[in-house]
C-alpha positions in Angstrom: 28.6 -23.7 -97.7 31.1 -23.6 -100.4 31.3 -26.2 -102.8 34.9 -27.6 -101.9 33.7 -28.2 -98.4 30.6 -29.3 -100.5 33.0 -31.8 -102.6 35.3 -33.3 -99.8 32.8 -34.2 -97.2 31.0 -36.5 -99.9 34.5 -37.7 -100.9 35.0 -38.5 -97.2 32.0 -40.5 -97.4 33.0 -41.9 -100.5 36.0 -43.3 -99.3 34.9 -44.6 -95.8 31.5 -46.3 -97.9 33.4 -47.9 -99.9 36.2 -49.2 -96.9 32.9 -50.9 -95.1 31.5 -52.0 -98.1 35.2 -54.1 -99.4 35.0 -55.9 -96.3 31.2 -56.9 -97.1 32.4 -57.5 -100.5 34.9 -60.0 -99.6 32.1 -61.9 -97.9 29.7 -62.4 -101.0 27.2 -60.5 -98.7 24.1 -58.7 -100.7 24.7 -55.2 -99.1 28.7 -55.3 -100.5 30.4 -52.3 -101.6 28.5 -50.3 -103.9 25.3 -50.7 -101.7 27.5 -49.3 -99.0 29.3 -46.9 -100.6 25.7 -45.3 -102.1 24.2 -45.4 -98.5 27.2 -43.6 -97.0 27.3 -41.0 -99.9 23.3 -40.7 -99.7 23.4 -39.9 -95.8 26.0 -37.4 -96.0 24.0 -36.0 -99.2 20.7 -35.6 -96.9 22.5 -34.1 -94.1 24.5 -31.5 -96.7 21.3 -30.6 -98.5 20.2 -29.9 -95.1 22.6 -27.2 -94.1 21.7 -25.4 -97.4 17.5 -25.3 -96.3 19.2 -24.3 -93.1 17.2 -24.0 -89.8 16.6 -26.6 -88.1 16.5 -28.5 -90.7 19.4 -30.6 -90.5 18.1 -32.4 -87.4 14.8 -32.9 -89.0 16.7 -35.2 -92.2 19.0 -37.0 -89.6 16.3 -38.1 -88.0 14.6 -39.1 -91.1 17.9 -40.4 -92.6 17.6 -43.2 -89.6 13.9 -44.1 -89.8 14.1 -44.4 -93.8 17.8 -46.7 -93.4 15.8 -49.1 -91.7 12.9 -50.0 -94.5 16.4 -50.2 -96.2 17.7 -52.5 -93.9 14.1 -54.9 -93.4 15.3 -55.5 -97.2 18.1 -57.6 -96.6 16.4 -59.6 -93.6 15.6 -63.0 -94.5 14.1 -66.0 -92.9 15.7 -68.9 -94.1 13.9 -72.3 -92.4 14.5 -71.9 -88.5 16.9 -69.0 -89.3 17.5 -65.4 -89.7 19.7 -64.1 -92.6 20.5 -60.7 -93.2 20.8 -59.1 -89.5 24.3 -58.1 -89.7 24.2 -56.9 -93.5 21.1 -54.5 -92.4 22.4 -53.5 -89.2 25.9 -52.7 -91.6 24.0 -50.8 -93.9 22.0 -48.3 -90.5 26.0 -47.6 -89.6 27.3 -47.0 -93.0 24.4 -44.6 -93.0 25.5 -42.9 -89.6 29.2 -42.5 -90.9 28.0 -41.0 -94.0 25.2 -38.3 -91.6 28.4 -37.5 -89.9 30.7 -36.8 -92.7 27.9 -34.6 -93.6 27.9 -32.3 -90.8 31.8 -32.5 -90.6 32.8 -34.5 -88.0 35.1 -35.9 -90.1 37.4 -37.6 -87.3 34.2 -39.0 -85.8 33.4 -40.9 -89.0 37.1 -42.4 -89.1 36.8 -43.7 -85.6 33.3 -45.2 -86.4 34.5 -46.8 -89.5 37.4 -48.7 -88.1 34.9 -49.6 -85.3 32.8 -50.8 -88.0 35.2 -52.8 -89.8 37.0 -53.9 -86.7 33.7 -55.6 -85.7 33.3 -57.3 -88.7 37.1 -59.0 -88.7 37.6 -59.4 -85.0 34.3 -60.4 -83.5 33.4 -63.3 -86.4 35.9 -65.4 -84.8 35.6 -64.2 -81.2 31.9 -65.5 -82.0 32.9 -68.7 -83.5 35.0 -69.4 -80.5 32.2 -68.9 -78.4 29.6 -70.9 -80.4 32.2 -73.9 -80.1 32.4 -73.2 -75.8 28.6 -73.5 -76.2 28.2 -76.3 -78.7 27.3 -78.9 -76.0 24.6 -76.8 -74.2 23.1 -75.6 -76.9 22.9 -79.0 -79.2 19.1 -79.6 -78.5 18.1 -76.3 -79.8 20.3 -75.6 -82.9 20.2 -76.1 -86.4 20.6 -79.0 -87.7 22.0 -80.1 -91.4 21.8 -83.7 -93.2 22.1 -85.5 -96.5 19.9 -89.2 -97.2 21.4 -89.9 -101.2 19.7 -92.4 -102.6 20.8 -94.9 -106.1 18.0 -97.0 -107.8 17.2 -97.7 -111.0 16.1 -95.0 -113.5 12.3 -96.4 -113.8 11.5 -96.3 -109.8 13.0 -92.8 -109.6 9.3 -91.1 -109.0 8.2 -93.9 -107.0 11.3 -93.6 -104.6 11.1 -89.7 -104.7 7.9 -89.5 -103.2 8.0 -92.3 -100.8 11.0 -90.3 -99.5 9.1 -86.9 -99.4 5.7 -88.7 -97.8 8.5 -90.1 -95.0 10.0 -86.5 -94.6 6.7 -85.0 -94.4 5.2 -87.8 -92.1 8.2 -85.9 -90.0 7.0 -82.6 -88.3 10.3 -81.7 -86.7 12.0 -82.5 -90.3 11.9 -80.2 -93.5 13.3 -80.7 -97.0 15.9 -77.9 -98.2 16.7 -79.3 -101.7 16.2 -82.0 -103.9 18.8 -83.0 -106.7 18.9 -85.8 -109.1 21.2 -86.9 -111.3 22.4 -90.6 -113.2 26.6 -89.9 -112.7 26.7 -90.6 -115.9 25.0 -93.8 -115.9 21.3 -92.9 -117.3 20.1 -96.0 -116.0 20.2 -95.1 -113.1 19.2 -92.2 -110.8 20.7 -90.7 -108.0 18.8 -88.6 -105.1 20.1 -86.5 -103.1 17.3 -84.8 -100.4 19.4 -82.1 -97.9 17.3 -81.7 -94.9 17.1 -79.2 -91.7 15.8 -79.7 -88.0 16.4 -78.4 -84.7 18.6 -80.7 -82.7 19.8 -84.2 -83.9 17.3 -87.0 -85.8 19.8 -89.3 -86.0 16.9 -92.3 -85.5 14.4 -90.8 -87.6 17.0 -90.7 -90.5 18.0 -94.1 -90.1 14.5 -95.6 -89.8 13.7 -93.4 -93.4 16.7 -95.1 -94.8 15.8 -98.7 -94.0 12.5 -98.5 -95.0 13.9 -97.0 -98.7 16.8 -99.5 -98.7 13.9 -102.4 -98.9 12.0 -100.6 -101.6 12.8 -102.7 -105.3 15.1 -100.7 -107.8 16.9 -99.5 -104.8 20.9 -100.3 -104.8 22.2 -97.8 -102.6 21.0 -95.6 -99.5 22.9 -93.7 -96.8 22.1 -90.3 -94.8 24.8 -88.1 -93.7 25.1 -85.2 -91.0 26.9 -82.3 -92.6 26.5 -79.6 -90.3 25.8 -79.4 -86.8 
């Protein structure tokens, strides 16, 4: 192979990386553009090292181009409370590495097509999905994922005390778990404020309410309110 097909056909993949990897970018996604860019220019590499052994070699790295994309890919999958993060980033990351396998062997108008498929899917189906999680919202309200807020004001010297009566409540809660806890006095240091953002699958709209009234009776305690912020 000469080294100006050599040159262009990691070029190719260079370019067509990086155009999947802008649009990841954009997002503030993990896998953005230079992880995309390297994975494109890393296939294509393989594959072109593999015309040079010759044989059937190049078959032999594709396939092992795919199988070592996906350890790649496990990576960026994350379980985040009753979630999955990560799916579309990883499963970005295997076609980036099938555009860049194909710019390899030369099928340069076959990597084109499959980027602008990639990309397409990416800016056209996120909010052809949104539309259809809101055409589902009310079937599916018992099983999704639930967001709320309880913020809680007392005084400065009860902020312990209130902090883990609210955790024992939360915990006393199977179907309830705690995402974050903040504090801060607003610029008053007498006094604290709490806020505890919680998770759960379907709506707990009693259970917070009960946890708030039995806070709002506790001494030091001035202000208490939960909110739902996602649903």
């Amino acid at each position: 192979m000469a080294i100006s097909v050599f040159i262009l056909r990691l070029l190719l993949a260079f370019a067509l990386g990086a155009l999947i990897g802008v649009e990841r970018q954009v997002r503030q996604k993990s896998a953005g553009l230079r992880t995309n860019t390297l994975v494109c220019i890393g296939a294509a590499g393989f594959v072109l090292m593999s015309y040079q052994i010759g044989g059937t070699a190049v078959g032999r790295v594709a396939s092992y181009v795919v199988s070592g994309i996906g350890f790649l890919g496990a990576g960026v999958i994350m379980k985040d409370g009753f979630s999955i993060r990560g799916l579309n980033t990883a499963a970005t990351i295997w076609c980036s590495a099938s555009v860049g396998s194909m710019c390899g062997v030369g099928l340069w108008k076959e990597a084109i097509v499959m980027t602008v498929l990639i990309v397409g899917a990416h800016l056209l189906l996120r909010p052809l999905g949104s539309v259809i999680n809101k055409l589902s919202f009310e079937s599916e309200s018992d099983s999704s994922e639930v967001h709320y807020e309880i913020i809680v004001g007392c005084k400065e010297e009860v902020e312990n005390a209130i902090r883990v009566m609210v955790l024992q409540q939360l915990k006393s809660q199977k179907d309830l778990q705690m995402r974050s806890l903040k504090s801060s006095d607003n610029g008053n240091p007498a006094f604290s404020y709490l806020k505890f953002e919680i998770y759960c699958i379907g709506r707990k709209d009693e259970v917070l309410e009960q946890i708030t009234k039995k806070v709002s009776l506790e001494f030091g305690v001035s202000e208490v309110s939960w909110e739902l912020t996602t649903y």
